[in-house]
Structures are given as structure tokens and as C-alpha cells.
N, C-alpha and C positions, 0 to 999 in steps of 0.2 A: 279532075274537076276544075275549071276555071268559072270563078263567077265573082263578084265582088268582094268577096271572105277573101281573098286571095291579093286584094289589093292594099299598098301600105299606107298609113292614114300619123299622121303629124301630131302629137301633143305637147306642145309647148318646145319643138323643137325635138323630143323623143319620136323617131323612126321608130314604128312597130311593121314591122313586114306581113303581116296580115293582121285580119277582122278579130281573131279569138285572143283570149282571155283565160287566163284560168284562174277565177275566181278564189281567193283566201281561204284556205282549209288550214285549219289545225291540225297538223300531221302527227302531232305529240308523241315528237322522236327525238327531242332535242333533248340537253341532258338537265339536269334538275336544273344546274348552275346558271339554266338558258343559254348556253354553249351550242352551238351547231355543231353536227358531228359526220363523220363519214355518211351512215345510213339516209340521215336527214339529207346530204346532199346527194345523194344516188335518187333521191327520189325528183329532186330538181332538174338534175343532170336528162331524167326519163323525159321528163315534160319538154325541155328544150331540145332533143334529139328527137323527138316526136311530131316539132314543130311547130307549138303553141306561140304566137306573137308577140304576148303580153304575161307574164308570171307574176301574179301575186304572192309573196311568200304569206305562210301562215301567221296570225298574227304576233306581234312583237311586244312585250309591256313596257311600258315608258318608265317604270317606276317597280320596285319589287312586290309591293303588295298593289300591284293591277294584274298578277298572275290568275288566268282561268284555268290553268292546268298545271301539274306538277312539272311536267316535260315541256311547256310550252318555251317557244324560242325568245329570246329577253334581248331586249336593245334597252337596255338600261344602265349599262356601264363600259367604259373604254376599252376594259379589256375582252368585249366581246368583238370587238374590231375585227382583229386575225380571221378569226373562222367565219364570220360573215364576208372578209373579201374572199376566201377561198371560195366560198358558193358563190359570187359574183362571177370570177376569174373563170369557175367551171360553166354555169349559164352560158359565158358570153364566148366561151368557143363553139356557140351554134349562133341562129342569129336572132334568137330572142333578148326579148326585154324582158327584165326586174326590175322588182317594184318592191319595196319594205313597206308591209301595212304594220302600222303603230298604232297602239291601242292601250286600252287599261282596261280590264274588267269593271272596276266600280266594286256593285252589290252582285256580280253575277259571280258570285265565284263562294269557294267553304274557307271558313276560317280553317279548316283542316291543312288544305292547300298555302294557305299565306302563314300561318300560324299565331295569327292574332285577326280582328275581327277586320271584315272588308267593311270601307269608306262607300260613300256613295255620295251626293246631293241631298237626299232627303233620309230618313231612316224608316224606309217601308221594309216591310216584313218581305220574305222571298222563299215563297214558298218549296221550290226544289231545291232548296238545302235549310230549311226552316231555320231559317236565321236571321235575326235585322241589323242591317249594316249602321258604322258610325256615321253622323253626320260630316261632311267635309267643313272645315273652316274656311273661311275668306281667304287665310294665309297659305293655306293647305292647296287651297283652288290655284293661287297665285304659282306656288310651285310644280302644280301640275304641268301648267303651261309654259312653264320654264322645261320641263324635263321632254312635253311633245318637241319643244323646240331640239333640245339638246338631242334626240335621240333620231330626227331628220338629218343634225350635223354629222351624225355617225353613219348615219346611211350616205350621205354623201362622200366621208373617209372612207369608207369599204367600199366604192365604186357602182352603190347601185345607182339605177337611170331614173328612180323617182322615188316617191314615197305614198302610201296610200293611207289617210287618215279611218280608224273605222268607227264611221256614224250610226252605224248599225245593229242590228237581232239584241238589243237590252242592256249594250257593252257600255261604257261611260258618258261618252258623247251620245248617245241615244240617249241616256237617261237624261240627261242633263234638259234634252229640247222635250220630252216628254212628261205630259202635265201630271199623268200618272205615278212617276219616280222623281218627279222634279215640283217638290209642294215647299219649296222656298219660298220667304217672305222677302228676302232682300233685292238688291241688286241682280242676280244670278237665277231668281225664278218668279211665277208669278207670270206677268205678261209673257206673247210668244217671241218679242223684242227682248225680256230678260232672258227667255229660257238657250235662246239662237245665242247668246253675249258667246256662250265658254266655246263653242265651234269657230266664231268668229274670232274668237279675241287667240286662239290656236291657230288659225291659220295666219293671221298676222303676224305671229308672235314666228312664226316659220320663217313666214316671207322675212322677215328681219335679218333670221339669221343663213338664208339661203340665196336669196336674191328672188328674183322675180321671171329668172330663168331657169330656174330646175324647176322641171315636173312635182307639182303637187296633188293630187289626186282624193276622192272621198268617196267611201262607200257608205250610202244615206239611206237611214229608213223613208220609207215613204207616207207607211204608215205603222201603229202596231198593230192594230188588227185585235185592238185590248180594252174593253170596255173605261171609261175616261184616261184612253190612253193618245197618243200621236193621231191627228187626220190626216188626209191627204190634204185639204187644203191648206194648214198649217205648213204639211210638210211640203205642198211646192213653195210657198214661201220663203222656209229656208232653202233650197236649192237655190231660187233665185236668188237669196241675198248673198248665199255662197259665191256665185256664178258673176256676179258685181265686183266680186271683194276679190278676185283673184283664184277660185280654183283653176285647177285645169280640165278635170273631167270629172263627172260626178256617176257612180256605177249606183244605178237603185235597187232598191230591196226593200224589205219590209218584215213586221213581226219581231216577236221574241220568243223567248226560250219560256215564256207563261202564257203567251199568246196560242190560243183554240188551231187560230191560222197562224200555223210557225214558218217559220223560215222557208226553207223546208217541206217544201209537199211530199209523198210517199203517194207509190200507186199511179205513175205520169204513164197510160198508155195508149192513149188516142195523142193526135198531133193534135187537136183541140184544146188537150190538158196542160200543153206548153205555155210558158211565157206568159205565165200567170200574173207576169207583174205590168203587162202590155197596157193595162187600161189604167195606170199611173205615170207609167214611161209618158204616153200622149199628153198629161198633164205637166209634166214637169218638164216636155219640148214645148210647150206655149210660155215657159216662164224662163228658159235658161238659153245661153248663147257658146256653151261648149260641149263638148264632145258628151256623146250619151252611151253607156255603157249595161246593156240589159241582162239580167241572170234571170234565172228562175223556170226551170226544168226543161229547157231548150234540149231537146235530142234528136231533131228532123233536119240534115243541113239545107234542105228546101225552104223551109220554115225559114229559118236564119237568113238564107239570102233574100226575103223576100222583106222581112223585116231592113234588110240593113239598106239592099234597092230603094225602098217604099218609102226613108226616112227615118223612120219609125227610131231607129238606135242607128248608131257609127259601129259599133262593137259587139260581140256578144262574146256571153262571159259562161263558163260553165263549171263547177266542183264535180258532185259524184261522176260525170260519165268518164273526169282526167284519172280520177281513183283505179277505176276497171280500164281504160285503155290510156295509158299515158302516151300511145302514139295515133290519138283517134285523129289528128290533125292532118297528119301525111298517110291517113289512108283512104280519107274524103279527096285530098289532092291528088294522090293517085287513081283512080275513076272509083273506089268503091261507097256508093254515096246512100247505102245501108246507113238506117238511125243508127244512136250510138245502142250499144249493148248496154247498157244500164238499166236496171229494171225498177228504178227507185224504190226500193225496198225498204230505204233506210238504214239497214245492216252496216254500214259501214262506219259509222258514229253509235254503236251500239255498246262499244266497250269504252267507257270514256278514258278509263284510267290505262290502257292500250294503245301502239299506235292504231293511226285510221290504216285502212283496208278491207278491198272487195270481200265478203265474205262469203258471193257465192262462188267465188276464185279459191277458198280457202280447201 
């Protein structure tokens, strides 16, 4: 298949040798410690020997109680160095790019999991672990952003090619810009000027400590899709002020893990039901001047090129169909231009405390 998927496109200096993406999945195969481990990298190893472009790894907590999962992968201290370069060193004997998304859960996670209560911005209730998180202090905030920064320096020591902030599905930096989890009276909420402060005041605090030449990247809600929750007009606003201030690509998305419309659609089986997130992508290409990177049930590679020809996205980005074919890449390049086999079932995120995996594979 030759068609523009196939051509490589420039971010901030990072060569991606093609259009795809594999969008941040929580593989929860790392070890409690957040240690990377053999199995974890076999499953990166599939993606880049597959022929995926761009690798997102699953998300990273900056901080120990920003864990959403027992086994989630932790960039949160030096000595996880080692085993995030060996997954780097094994990536890069193909010819994709990695990317460390760094995150913190906030209020989206169990006090079971952290073992004392999760922080947030505000202290709303949450309802799928019926729990209310603690308020963050000023001071608390102040070290947040010390520790996204610190934990970008780390991905730079392990050799990855960028870092991907996640502003997205309810994680911290979502809450933080949304009015709904974010009912500050201070500095840091309140106006949509306070609520954008802690995304902006993180990627600067990066840029300081990285330069203005490594890949920074951000995966943004759009909107939540949550009654007084994020709009889309707010949110191309932040895109754009992101897009001013030094990102380098911004991948969209939308929703949360309370959100009616999650993440997450189930049931993608017409090509009509793709790219669900298309009539926010067009908003937030009238407001930003960098690369646009679109997810959201993409399984037709015709569809895909015609978005990426058309303008519409630079990129597209995909999770469950990499789950069921980690080689769906080099099989659309070699002529077979069949959707992906993914049935969006959802099954695959069904067992939280498990890794992820196909379960109609199972």
C-alpha cells in the first residue's frame, strides 16, 4: 500500500517514518515497583517490529501516589532509569519512535492502589471508587511540577525521542482545566486562564529543564463530554495557548472514565462510526500551528488516508486494533488494506487488575 500513511513527517526534529501512532495504553505488566520488565518490553518490541511510527508507551506517574494502577509503569525515581533504557535500546533496533507519556492520576485512581487517599485539585467525590480525594496545596501543586519536569529529564537519560504529557480521560491535567474537578478559588482555578495555569506552567517548567529542542508532546481532552464538565470551546483554547507556548504536537481526545461519552467508544462497525473525534480535530486545526494527531476508533486505512491527504490530522493514532494486531502496520504496507480486525468490544480493558489483552484472542 503506498499512500501518505507511509510518508515521514518531522516533530520538533523527531523523524517518524510514517503516519501511525500507537496511542498510550496501560499495558499493566510492569512490576508493582513500576519497573519495566521483560514481558512489558516484548510487547513494545511487537509494535515496533510491526512497524508502528510513533510509540506511545503506556502511561508513566511522575510521582508515587499518581499511580492508576498496581502495575502501572512509574518514571518517578532514578532507579527506574535501567529498564526504561533497555526498552528504548530494544524499540530502536527497528525504526520506530518512543515517546514516554507522563502522567499522574490525581482523583482517578483507589486509595487501595496508592494506600492512602488520592490528591486532586478539588475534593469531588468519584464515583467508580466512591471515594473523595484530598485537596492538593499550593505547595503540593509547586512539586508536582517539579517532579513532571524531573521525570521528562529521565526520559531523556533512558534515550527516549520525546515525552508525551497526558491531558486527558479525567487524569490530572484534565482535572486540573476542567470546571467540573477543578472548583478552586485561588490562583490555579476558577477562570479558564487559572484552570490552563498547571498544563502551562508543566510544560514550561519541562522546557527549562530540556531545552526547546526535544520533543514535547500532549495528549488533550477536547472535551469531557460531562455535564459542567470541559467544552470544546474552552478546550480549543487551551490547545491554542498550548500551541503558542511551545508544544510540539497535540493528539486529541476527549471524555473520562464518568463521562456517559467515554473515551472509548464500544461497537465501531460502519466506517461512519470512526473518528469520532473528527468534528473537534477541525476546531482545534483553526486554533493551533502544530502537528495534529487524531485517535478515536480509526479502523479503515482508506478513511485514514483520506483524513491525513484532506488535512484534517498529520497523524493518526490507534490503541485497541495495536492490542489484537501488533503487526497491523506492515500488513496495510504490504497490499492487504482489510480494516483492522478489532471488533471494539471493549474486552480488552475488562480486567483492570490484569494485563490488557485481546480477549477474543484469548
Amino acid at each position: 500500500m503506498e499512500s501518505v500513511l507511509f510518508e515521514p513527517i518531522d516533530i520538533n526534529g523527531m523523524v517518524v517514518p510514517n503516519r501511525f501512532v500507537r496511542s498510550a495504553t496501560n499495558d499493566r505488566l510492569a512490576e508493582v515497583s513500576g519497573h519495566v520488565n521483560d514481558p512489558f518490553i516484548a510487547v513494545y518490541e511487537k509494535l515496533a517490529a510491526g512497524g508502528v511510527g510513533l510509540i506511545v508507551t503506556g502511561h508513566a506517574y511522575v510521582q508515587w501516589n499518581g499511580k492508576a494502577s498496581a502495575t502501572m509503569m512509574g518514571g518517578h525515581d532514578d532507579d527506574l532509569i535501567p529498564g526504561m533504557k533497555k526498552l528504548v535500546e530494544t524499540v530502536h533496533r527497528y525504526d520506530s519512535k518512543i515517546v514516554l507519556q507522563i502522567n499522574h492520576a490525581g482523583r482517578q485512581t483507589a486509595s487501595a492502589v496508592l494506600g492512602e487517599s488520592a490528591v486532586a485539585p478539588s475534593p469531588v467525590h468519584i464515583s467508580l471508587y466512591d471515594e473523595t480525594p484530598r485537596e492538593l496545596t499550593g505547595e503540593e501543586i509547586e512539586e508536582l511540577i517539579e517532579n513532571f519536569a524531573a521525570t521528562t529529564r529521565r526520559a531523556v537519560a533512558a534515550g527516549f525521542d520525546g515525552v508525551q504529557l497526558h491531558g486527558a480521560h479525567g487524569y490530572l491535567i484534565s482535572q486540573f482545566i476542567s470546571p467540573y474537578t477543578n472548583r478552586r478559588e485561588d490562583a490555579w482555578g476558577g477562570s479558564l486562564e487559572n484552570r490552563m495555569r498547571f498544563p502551562l506552567e508543566v510544560l514550561r517548567r519541562v522546557r527549562e529543564e530540556v531545552g526547546a529542542s526535544y520533543p514535547v508532546l500532549i495528549k488533550l481532552n477536547s472535551e469531557d463530554y460531562l455535564e459542567g464538565g470541559l467544552t470544546i470551546e474552552e478546550g480549543s483554547q487551551i490547545a491554542r495557548a498550548l500551541s503558542e507556548n511551545g508544544i510540539d504536537a497535540i493528539e486529541i481526545s476527549g471524555g473520562t472514565y464518568e463521562s456517559p461519552n467515554a473515551a472509548a467508544k464500544i461497537g465501531i462497525k460502519e466506517e461512519e462510526d470512526e473518528a469520532y473525534f473528527l468534528p473537534n480535530a477541525r476546531k482545534f486545526r483553526e486554533v493551533i500551528d502544530v502537528p495534529l494527531i487524531l485517535v478515536g476508533g480509526l479502523r479503515t486505512p482508506r478513511l485514514m488516508v483520506r483524513l491525513v491527504e484532506d488535512g484534517e490530522a498529520d497523524m493518526v493514532s490507534l490503541c485497541r486494533p495495536f492490542i489484537r494486531e501488533p503487526d497491523l502496520v506492515n500488513r496495510w504496507e504490504g497490499g492487504d488494506e482489510l480494516k483492522a480486525e478489532c471488533i471494539s468490544c471493549g474486552g480488552c480493558h475488562k480486567y483492570r487488575d490484569e494485563p490488557v489483552r485481546c480477549i477474543v484472542l484469548d
